[in-house]
C-alpha positions in Angstrom: 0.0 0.0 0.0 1.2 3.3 -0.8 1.8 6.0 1.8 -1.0 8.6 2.1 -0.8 12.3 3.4 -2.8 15.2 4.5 -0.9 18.5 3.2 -4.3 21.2 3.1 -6.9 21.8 5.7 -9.1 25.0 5.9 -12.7 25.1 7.8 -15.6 27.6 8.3 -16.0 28.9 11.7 -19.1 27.1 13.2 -22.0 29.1 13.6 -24.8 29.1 16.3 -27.8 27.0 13.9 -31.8 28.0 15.4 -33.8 26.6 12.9 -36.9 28.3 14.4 -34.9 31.6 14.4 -32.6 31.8 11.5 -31.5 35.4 12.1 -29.4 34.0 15.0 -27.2 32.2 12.3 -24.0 34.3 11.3 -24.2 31.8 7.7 -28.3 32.3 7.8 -28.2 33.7 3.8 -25.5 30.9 2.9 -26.0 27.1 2.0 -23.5 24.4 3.2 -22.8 23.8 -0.3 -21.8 27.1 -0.6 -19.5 27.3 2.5 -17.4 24.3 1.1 -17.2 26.3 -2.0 -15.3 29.0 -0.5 -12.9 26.5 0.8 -12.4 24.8 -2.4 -11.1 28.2 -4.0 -9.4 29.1 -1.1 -7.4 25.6 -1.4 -6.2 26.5 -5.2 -5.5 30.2 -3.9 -2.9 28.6 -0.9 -1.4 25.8 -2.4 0.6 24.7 -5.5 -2.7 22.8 -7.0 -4.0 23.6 -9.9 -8.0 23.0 -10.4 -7.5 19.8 -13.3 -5.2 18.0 -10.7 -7.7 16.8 -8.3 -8.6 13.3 -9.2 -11.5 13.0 -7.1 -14.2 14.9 -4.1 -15.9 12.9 -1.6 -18.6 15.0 0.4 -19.7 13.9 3.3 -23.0 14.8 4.8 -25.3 13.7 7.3 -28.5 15.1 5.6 -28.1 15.0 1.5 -32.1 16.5 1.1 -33.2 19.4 0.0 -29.8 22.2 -0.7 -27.8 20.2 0.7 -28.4 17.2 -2.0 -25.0 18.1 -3.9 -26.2 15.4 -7.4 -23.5 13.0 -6.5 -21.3 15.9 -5.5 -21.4 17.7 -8.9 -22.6 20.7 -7.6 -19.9 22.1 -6.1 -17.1 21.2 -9.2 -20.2 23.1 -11.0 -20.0 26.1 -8.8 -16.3 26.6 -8.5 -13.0 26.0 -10.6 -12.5 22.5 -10.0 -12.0 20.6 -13.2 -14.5 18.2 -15.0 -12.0 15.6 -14.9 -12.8 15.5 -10.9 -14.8 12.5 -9.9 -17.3 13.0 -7.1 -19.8 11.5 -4.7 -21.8 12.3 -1.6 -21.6 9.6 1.1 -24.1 9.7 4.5 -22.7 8.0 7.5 -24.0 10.4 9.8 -22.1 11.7 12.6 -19.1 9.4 11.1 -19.6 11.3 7.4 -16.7 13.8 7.1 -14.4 10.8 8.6 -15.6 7.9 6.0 -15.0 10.6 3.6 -11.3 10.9 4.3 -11.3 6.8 4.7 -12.4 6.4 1.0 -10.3 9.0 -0.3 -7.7 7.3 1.5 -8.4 4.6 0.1 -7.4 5.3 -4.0 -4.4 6.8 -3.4 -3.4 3.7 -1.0 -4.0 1.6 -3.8 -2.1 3.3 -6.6 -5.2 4.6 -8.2 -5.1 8.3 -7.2 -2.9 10.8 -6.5 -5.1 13.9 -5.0 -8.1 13.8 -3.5 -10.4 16.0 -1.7 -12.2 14.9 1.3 -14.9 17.5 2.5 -18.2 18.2 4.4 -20.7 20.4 5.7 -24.2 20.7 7.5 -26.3 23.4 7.4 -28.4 22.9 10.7 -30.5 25.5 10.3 -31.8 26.0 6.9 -32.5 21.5 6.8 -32.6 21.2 10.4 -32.7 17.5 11.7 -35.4 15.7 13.6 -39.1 15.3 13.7 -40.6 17.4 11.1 -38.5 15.7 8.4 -40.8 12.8 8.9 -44.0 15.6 8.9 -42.5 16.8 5.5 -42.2 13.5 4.1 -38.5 13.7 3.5 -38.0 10.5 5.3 -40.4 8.3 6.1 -40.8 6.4 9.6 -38.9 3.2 9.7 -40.0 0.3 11.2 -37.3 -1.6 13.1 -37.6 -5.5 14.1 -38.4 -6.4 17.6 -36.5 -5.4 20.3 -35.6 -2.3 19.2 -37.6 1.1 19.9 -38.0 3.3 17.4 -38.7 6.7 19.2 -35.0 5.6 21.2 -33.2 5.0 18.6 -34.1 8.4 16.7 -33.1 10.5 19.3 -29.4 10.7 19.7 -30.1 12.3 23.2 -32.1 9.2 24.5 -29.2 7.1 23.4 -27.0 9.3 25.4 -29.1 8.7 28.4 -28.8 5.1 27.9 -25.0 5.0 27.4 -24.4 7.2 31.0 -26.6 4.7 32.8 -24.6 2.0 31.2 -21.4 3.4 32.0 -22.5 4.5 35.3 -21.3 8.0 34.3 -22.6 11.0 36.2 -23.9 14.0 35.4 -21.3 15.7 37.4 -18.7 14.5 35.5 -20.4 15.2 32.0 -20.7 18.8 33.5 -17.2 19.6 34.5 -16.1 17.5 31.3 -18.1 20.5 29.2 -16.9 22.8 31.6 -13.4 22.0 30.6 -14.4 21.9 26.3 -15.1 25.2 26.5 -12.7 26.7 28.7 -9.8 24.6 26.0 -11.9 25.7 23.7 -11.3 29.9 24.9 -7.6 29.1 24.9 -6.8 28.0 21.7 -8.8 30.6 20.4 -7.0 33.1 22.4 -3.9 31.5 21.4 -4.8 32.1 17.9 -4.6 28.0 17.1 -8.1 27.8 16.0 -7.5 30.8 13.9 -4.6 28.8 11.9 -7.8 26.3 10.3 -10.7 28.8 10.1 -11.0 30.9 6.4 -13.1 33.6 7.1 -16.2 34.3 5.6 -17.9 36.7 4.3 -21.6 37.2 5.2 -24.6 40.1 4.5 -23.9 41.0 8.1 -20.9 40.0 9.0 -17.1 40.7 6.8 -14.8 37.7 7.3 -17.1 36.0 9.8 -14.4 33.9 11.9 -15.1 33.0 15.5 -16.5 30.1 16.4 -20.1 31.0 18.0 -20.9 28.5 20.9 -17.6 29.0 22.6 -19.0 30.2 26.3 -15.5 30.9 28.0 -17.3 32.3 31.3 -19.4 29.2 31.7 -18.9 27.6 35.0 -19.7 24.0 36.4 -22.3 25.7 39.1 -24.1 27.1 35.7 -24.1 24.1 34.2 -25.4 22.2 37.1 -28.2 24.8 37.1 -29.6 23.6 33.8 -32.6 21.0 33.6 -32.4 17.3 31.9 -33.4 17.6 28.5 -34.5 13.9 27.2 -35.7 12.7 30.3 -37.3 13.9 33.2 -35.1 12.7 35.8 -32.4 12.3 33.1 -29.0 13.3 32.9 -28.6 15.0 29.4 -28.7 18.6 29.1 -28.0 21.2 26.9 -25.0 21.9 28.5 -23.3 18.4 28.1 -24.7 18.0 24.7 -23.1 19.5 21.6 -25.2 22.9 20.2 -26.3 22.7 17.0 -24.0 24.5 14.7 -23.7 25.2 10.4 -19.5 24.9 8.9 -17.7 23.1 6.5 -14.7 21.8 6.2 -12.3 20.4 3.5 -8.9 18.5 3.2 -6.5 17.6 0.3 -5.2 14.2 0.8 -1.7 13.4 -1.8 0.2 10.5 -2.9 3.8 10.5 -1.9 4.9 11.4 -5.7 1.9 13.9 -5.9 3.2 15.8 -2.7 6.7 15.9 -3.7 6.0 17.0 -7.2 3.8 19.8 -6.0 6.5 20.8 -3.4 3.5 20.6 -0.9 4.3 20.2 3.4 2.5 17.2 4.7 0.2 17.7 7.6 0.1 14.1 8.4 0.3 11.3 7.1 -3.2 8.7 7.3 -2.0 5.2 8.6 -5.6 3.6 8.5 -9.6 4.6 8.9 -11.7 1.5 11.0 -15.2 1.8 11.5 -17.3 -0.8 13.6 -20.9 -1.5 14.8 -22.4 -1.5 17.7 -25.7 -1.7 19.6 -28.0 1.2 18.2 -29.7 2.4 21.3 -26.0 2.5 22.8 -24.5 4.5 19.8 -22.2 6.9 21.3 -20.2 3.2 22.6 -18.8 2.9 19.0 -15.9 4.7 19.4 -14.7 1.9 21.6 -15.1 -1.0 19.0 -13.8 0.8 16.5 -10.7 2.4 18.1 -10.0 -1.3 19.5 -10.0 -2.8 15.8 -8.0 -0.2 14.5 -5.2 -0.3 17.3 -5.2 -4.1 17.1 -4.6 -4.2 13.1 -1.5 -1.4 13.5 -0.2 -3.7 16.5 -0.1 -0.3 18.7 -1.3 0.3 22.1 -3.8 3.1 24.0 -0.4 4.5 25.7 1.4 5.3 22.3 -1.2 7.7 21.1 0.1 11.1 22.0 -3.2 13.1 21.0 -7.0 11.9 20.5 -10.1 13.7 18.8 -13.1 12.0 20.3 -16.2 13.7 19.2 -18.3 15.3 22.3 -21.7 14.4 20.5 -22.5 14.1 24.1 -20.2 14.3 27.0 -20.8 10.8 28.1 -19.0 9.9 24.5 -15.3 10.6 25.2 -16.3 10.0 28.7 -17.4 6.2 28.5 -14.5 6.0 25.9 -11.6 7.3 28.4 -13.3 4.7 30.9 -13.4 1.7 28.7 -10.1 2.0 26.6 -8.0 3.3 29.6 -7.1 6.6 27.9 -5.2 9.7 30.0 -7.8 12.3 30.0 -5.3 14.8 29.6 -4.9 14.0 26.0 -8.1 14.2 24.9 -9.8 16.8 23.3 -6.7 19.3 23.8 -8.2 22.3 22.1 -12.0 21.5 23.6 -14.3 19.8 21.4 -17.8 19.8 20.0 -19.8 20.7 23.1 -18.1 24.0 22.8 -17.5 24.0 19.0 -20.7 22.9 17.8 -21.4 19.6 15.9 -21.8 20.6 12.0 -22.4 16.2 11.2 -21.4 16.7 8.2 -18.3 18.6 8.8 -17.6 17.4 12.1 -15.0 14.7 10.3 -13.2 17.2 8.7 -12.9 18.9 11.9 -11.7 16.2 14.1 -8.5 14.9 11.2 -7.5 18.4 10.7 -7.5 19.5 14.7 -5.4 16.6 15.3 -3.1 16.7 12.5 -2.5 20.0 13.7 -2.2 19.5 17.6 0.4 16.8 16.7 3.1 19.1 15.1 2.2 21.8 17.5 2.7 19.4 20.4 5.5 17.1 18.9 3.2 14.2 19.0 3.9 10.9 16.7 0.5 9.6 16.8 -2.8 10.8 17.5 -6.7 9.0 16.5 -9.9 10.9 15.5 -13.0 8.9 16.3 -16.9 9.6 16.5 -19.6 8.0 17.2 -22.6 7.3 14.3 -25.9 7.7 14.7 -27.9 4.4 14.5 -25.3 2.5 16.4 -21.8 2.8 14.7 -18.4 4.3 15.1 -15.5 5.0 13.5 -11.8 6.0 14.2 -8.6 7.4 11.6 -5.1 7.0 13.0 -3.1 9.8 11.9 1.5 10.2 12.2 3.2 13.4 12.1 5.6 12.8 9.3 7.7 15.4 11.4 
């Protein structure tokens, strides 16, 4: 197999989605698709490539109706200077979808088959906001699942949450100071300018170069957030302050071939040593991480203790949370720059997100190597391990 790289990476800020009150949303008068376009001309505006020399785009997105449906991915080569011979496709593997996107581009250039690809994602949460009116507009219609498994539990992301705490006998004490501490990492790499170093500004009716990330609350405290009332359940744990807000971004990366990156005289980022995704129970769904972080260590022959930096997705708290618990990871290497609950949780994009933070924590930090996971709505997850070729 041949070696793969990241060498671009370039994301929206995240802004604050209200689907009932779109005003509220800094990207309210811009679609996903078009966010990602703004990245894809950025990326032939910073690096050496050209817009024939792509050989292929792989979207990912939670939510492919409406806008966001991108006709197998055309839509954006349509709309910016990417080159018809660019192949494209939109994949859907919720949460998971900006990760399987880098997997699959990964996987051509592996094989000998390609030697740039583009792997990139958005969510526009509040112009095709998620959840139950989708099945009122007949966008999707209501599933029936085999016995044994409840539909109205499996839908709702936060009732799987509240099943995965009582599992993992997590409390909501710790899911409150772990959100406590996303946003507070979260404040300092902003103020430290790191996040700035991935964010391309945009520009909006109301806002020039819109650029900071709109959920970060660096004056929250733990007493605040123990203040706030159980969303899901009544005598539940979930809240909105341990659950990720929902948020509208893109995000994009340029994976190379070896021959590709040195032709182009472009830096690797990092290179991608393998992408494993697993199932899991569906009512447990924020578990996946765990199965699919345990494959992907076992088929590399490397251990919890030699990964210097991890990305876990904070869908929930309880996510990174039960995963810290069940894999035996230090705490203190999770999440470094704070995560989703303070970021926001684009699906879509999230991926993106997760790769690129961590490629870029591990040369900042002098880390070797570092795993992105997330966990998948309907009971998956999914996990990319990532060296710094430094």
């Amino acid at each position: 197999m041949k070696p793969v790289y990241l060498s671009h990476y370039r994301r929206t800020a995240f802004s604050r989605a209200n689907p009932k009150k779109p005003h509220l949303d800094a990207f309210a008068d811009l679609s996903g698709p078009e966010l990602l376009n703004a990245l894809l001309e950025n990326l032939f505006a910073e690096t050496q490539v050209a817009p024939d020399q792509p050989d292929e785009l792989t979207l990912g997105c939670a939510l492919g109706v409406k806008e966001q449906w991108s006709f197998g991915g055309r839509y954006p080569l349509l709309q910016t200077a990417l080159g018809d011979q660019c192949a494209t496709r939109m994949l859907d593997q919720q949460c998971g979808s900006g990760l399987a996107a880098i997997r699959l581009a990964s996987f051509g250039i592996a094989s000998g088959q390609v030697n740039i690809a583009l792997a990139g994602g958005y969510e526009h949460m509040t112009r095709v906001p998620m959840g139950p009116g989708l099945f009122q507009e007949g966008v999707l219609t209501q599933p029936r699942f085999q016995s044994g498994y409840e539909a109205p539990r499996l839908m709702n992301m936060g009732l799987t949450a509240e099943s995965l705490a009582q599992a993992g006998q997590i409390s909501r004490e710790a899911m409150d100071r772990f959100a406590c501490r996303s946003h507070r990492l979260a404040a300092e790499a902003r103020e430290s300018e790191f996040t700035a170093g991935e964010i391309l500004p945009i520009d909006t009716p109301d806002q020039p170069a819109y650029h900071l990330d709109a959920c970060i609350r660096e004056a929250t405290t733990f007493d605040a957030l123990t203040a706030l009332n159980p969303v899901f359940e009544e005598q539940g744990s979930i809240t909105a302050g341990n659950s990720s807000p929902l948020t509208s971004g893109a995000g994009l990366l340029m994976l190379m071939s070896e021959d590709a990156q040195q032709t182009l005289g472009q830096d690797p980022l990092a290179r991608v040593l393998g992408c494993m995704d697993r199932g899991t129970r569906p009512e447990l769904m924020g578990q996946g991480v765990v199965p699919a972080v345990e494959r992907l260590l076992q088929l590399h022959q490397l251990t919890v203790d030699q990964i210097d930096f991890w990305e876990i997705n904070e869908a929930f708290s309880v996510v990174p949370l039960y995963a810290i618990q069940k894999l035996g990871i230090d705490p203190e290497r999770v999440n470094v720059q704070g995560g989703a609950l303070a970021l926001g949780h684009p699906l879509g994009a999230t991926g993106i997100r997760l790769a690129g933070t961590l490629a870029r924590t591990l040369a900042a930090r002098s880390g070797r190597y570092g795993i992105a996971a997330a966990c998948i709505g309907g009971g998956q997850g999914i996990a990319l391990l990532l060296e710094n070729p430094g």
